[in-house]
C-alpha positions as CSV (number, residue, x, y, z in Angstrom):
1,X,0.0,0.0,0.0
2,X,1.3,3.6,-0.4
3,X,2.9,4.9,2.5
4,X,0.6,8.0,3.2
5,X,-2.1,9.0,5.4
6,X,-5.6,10.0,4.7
7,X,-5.2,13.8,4.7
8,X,-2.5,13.2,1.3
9,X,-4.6,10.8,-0.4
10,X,-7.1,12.4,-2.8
11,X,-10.3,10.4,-3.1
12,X,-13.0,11.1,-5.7
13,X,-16.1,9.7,-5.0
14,X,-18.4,9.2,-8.4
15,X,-22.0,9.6,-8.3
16,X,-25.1,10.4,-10.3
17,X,-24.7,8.7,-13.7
18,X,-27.4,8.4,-16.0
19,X,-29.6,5.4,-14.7
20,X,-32.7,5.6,-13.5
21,X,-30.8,4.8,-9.4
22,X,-29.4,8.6,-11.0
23,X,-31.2,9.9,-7.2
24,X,-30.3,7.0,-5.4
25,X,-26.3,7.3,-6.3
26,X,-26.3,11.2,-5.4
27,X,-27.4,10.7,-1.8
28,X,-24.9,7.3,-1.8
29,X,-22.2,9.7,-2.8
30,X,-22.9,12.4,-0.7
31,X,-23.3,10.8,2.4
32,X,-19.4,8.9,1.5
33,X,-18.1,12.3,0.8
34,X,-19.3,13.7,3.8
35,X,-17.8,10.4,5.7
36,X,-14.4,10.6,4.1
37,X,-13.7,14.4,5.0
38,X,-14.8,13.9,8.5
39,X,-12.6,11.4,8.8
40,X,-9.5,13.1,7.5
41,X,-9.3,12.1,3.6
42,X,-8.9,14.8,1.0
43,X,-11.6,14.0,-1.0
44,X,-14.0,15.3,-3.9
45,X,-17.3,15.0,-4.7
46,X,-17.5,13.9,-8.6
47,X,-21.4,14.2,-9.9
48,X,-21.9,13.5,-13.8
49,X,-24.7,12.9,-16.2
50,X,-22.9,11.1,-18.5
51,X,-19.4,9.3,-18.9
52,X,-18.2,11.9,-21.5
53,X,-14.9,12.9,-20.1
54,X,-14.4,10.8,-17.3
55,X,-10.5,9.9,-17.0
56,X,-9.6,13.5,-17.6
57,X,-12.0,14.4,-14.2
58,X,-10.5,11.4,-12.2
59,X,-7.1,12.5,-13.1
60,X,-6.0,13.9,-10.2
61,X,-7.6,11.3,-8.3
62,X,-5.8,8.4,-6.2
63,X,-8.0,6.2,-5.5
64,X,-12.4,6.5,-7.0
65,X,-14.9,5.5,-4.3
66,X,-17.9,4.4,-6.8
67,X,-21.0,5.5,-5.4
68,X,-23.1,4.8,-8.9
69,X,-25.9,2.9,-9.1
70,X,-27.2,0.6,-11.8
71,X,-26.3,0.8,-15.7
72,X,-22.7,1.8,-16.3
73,X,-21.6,2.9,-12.9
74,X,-21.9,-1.0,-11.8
75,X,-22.3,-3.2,-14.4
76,X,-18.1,-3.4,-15.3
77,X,-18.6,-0.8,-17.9
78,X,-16.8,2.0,-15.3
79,X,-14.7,-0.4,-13.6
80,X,-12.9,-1.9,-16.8
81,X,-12.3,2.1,-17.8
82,X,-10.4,2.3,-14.3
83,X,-9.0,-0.7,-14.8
84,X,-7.2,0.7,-18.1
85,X,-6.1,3.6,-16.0
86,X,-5.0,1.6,-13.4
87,X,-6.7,3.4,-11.1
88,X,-7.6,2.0,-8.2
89,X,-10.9,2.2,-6.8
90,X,-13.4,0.8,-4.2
91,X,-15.5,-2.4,-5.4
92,X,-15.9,-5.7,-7.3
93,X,-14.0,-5.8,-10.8
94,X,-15.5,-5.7,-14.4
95,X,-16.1,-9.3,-14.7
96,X,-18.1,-10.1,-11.3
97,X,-19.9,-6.4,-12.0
98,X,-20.8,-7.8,-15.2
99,X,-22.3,-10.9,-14.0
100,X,-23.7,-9.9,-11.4
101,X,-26.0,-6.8,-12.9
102,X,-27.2,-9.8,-15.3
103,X,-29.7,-11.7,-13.1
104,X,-30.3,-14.3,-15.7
105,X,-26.1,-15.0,-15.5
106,X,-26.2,-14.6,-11.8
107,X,-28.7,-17.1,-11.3
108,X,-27.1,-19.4,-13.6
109,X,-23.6,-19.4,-12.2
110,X,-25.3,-19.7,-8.7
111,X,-27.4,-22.7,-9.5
112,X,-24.2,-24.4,-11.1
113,X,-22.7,-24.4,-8.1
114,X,-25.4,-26.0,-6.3
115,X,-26.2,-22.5,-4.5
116,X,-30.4,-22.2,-4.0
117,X,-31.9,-20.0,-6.5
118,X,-35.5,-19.8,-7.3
119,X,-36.5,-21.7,-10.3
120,X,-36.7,-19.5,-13.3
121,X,-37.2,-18.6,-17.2
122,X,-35.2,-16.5,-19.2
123,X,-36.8,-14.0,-21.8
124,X,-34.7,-15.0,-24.9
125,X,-36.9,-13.1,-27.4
126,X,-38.9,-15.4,-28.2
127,X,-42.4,-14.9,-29.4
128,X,-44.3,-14.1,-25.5
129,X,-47.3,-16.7,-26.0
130,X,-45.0,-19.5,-26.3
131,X,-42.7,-17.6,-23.2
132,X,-46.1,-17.1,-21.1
133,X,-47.3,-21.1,-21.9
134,X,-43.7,-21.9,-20.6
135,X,-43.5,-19.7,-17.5
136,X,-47.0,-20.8,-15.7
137,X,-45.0,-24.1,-16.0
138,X,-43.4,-22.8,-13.1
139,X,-46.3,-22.3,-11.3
140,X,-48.1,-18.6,-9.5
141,X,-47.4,-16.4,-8.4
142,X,-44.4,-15.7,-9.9
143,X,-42.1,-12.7,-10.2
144,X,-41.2,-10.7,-13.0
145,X,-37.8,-8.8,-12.8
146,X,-35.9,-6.7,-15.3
147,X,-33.0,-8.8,-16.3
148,X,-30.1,-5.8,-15.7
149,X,-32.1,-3.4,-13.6
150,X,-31.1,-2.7,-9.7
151,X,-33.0,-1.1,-6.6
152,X,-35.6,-3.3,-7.2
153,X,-36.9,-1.5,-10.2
154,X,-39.3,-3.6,-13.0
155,X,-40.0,-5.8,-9.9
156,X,-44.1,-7.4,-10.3
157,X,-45.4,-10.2,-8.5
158,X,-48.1,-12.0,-11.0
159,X,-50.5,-14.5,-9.4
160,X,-52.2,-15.3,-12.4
161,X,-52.0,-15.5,-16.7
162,X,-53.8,-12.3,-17.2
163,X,-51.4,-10.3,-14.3
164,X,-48.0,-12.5,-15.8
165,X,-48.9,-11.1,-19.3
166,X,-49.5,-7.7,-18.4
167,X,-46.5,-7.6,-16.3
168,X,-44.1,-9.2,-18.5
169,X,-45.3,-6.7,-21.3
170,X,-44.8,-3.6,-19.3
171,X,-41.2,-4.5,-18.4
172,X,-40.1,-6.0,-21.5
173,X,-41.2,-2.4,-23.5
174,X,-39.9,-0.2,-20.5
175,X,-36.5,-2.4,-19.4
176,X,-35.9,-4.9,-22.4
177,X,-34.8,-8.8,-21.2
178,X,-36.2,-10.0,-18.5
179,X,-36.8,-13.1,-15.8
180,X,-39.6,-14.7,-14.5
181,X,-39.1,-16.5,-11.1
182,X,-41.0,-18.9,-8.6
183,X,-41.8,-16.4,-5.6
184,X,-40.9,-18.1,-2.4
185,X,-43.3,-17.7,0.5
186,X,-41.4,-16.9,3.8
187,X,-39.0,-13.9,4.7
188,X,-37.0,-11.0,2.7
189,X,-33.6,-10.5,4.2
190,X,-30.4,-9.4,3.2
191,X,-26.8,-9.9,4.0
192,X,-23.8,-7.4,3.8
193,X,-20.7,-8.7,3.1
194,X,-17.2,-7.1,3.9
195,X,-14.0,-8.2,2.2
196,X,-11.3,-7.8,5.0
197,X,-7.8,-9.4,5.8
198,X,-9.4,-12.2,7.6
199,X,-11.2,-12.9,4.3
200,X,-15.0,-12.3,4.0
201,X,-17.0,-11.4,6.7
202,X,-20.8,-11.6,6.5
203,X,-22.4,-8.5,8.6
204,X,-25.4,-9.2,10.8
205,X,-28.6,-9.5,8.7
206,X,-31.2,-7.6,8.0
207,X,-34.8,-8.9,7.5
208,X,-37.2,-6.5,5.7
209,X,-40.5,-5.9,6.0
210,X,-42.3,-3.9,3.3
211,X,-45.8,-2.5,5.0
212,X,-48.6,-3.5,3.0
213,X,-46.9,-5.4,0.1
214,X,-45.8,-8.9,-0.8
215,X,-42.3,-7.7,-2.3
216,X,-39.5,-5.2,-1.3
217,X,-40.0,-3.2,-4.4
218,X,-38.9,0.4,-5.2
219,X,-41.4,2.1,-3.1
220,X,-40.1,-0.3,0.2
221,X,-36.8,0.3,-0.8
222,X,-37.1,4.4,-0.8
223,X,-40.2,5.6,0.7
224,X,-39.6,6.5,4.4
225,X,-41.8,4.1,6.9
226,X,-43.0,2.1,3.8
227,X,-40.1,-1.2,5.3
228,X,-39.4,-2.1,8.3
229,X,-36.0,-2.9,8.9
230,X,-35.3,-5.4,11.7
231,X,-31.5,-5.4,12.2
232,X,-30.1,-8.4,13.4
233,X,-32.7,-10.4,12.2
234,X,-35.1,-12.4,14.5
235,X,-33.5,-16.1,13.2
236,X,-32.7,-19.1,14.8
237,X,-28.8,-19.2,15.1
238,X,-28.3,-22.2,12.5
239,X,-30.8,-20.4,10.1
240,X,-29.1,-17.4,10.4
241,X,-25.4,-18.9,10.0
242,X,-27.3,-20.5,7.0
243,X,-28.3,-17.5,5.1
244,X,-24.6,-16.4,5.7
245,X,-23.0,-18.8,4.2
246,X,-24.9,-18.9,1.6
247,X,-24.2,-15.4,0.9
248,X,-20.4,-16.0,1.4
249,X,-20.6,-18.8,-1.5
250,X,-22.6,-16.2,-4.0
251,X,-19.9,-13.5,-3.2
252,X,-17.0,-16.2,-3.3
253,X,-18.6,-17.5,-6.6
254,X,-19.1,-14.4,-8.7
255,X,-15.7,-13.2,-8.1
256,X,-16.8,-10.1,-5.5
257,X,-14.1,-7.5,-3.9
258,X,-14.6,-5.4,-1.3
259,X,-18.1,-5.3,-0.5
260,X,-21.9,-6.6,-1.9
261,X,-25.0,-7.7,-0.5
262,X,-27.2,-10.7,-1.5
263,X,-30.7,-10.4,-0.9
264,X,-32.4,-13.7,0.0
265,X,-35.8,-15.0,0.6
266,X,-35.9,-17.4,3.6
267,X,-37.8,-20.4,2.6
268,X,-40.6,-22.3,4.9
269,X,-38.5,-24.7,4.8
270,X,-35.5,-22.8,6.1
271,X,-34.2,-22.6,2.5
272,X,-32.5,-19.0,2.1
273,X,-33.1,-18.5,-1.9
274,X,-30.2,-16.0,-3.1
275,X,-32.4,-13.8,-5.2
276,X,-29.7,-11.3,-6.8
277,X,-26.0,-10.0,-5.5
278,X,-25.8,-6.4,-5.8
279,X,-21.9,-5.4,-6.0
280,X,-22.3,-1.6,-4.8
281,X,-25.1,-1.7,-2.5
282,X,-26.9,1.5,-1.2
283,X,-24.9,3.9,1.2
284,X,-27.8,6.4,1.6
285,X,-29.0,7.1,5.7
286,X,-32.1,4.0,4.6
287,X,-29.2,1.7,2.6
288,X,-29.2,-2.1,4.9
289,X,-25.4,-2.1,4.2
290,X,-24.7,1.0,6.6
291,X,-27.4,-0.6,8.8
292,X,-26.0,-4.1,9.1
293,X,-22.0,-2.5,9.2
294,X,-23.4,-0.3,12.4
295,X,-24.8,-3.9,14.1
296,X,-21.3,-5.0,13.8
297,X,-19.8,-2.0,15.7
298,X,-18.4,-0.7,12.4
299,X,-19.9,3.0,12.4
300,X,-20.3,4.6,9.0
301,X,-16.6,6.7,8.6
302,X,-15.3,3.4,9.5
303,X,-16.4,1.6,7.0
304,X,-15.8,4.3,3.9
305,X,-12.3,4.4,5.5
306,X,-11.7,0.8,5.5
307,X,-13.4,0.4,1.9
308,X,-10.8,3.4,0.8
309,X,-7.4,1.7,2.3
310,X,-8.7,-1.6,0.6
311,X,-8.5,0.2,-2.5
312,X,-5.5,1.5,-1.9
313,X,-3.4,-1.1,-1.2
314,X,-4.0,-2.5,-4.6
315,X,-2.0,0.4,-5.8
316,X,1.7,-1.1,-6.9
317,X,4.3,-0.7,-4.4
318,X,7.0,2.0,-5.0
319,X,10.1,1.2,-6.5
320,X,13.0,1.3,-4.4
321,X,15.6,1.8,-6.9
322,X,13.3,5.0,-7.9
């Protein structure tokens, strides 16, 4: 790592983008830039609308704390450009951002390594009367996702024909590819996971509650007292050290750095279902990463700073013969 403390190291934190998490990412960023100065860095608050640019703003950057939120900002697109710039920045790599944006490639790699996914269908472009006849194979009510959106955006639960066709209709004109998935009865929670030196540590979880709906959608995810967020969750130990491991295996499995969170249902049966990894999780004041990392004893400036110096020591280490 380079030998210098906070106050020398310039960090630009990247928000906004041009996704529609665009709101989502500014209060991410702002609330990391806010964190880093208190805590010593010297850092800069980079907000753009488009990636026009870019390496000539991050310049005089040492180190990017990415803050974005879906499209882009997350799905390797950003990462491989700071990769060629070999710059060093906070976060999973192109390849495991890649795969794991794509639910249908997610949920593929996951169920190949014997890790519990929901069963699910593919939208492959085929003509959507044959893809409808196929999916209520599956059996209601099922979910329909977007296949690359995040923050829980696209997300419809159909329990019958005439709800899965509209449904699948309405994301496939406003998000393109999509999934369709068994919904599992039992309980939404989610599991923050922090790369360390020890190797990586699964936070305490968080089990969501979405008032008056069946799934934790956009408006659960955003709208103040719309989720209730129960933080550690109410589990039996074993299910709990379950659900953990499980989320160790998806983060192991798609190649994560740094930090993610895997958002799980919690089967009847004590099954936890990964449902999707999302490799730059929320920092906003409602996020469940910040939520579970303070339920550790890791308050928030602690955990930008810890996310910054594992970024940092990726940088190469000086030459001694100058």
């Amino acid at each position: 790592m380079m030998p210098m403390g906070p106050k020398h190291v310039k960090v630009a934190v990247l928000c906004g983008g041009d996704s529609p998490e665009r709101e989502v990412s500014l209060r991410s960023g702002q609330g990391v830039h806010a964190a880093l100065l208190e805590t010593g860095f010297s850092s800069e608050l980079i907000e753009i609308d488009s990636y026009d640019g870019l390496p000539q703003r991050l310049a005089p950057f040492d180190v990017v704390f990415i803050a974005l939120h879906g499209g882009a900002g997350e799905d390797g697109t950003v990462q491989l450009l700071l990769e060629l710039l070999g710059k060093p920045y906070v976060g999973s790599g192109p390849l495991a951002s890649a795969r794991a944006m794509d639910k249908v490639e997610t949920h593929r790699l996951l169920s190949g390594k014997g890790i519990p996914v929901p069963a699910w269908l593919p939208y492959q472009g085929e003509e959507l009367t044959a893809f409808l006849a196929r999916a209520e194979e599956l059996g209601f009510p099922l979910v329909v996702k977007p296949r690359s959106a995040g923050s829980s955006l696209g997300l419809h639960l159909a329990r019958d024909m005439n709800e899965l066709s509209t449904c699948v209709r309405e994301v496939l004109v406003k998000f393109g590819d999509f999934l369709v998935e068994q919904y599992i009865p039992g309980r939404e929670l989610t599991c923050a996971l922090l790369e360390g030196e020890g190797g990586v540590e699964a936070l305490p979880l968080v089990e969501l509650r979405p008032k008056g709906r069946e799934l934790f959608d956009w408006g659960a995810k955003y709208s103040p007292g719309e989720c209730e967020f129960i933080c550690p969750a109410d589990l039996p130990g074993k299910q709990a050290e379950k659900a953990k491991e499980v989320s160790q295996k998806a983060f192991l499995a798609l190649g994560c750095r740094d930090l993610a969170r895997v958002d799980l249902r919690l089967a009847q049966d004590s099954t936890p279902y990964v449902l999707e990894v999302n490799t730059l999780p929320g920092m906003t004041e409602m996020s469940t990463f910040p939520r579970a990392a303070a339920a550790a004893g890791i308050p928030y400036g602690e955990l930008v700073k810890r996310l910054v110096r594992r970024a940092l020591a990726r940088l190469p280490a000086p030459d001694p013969s100058g």
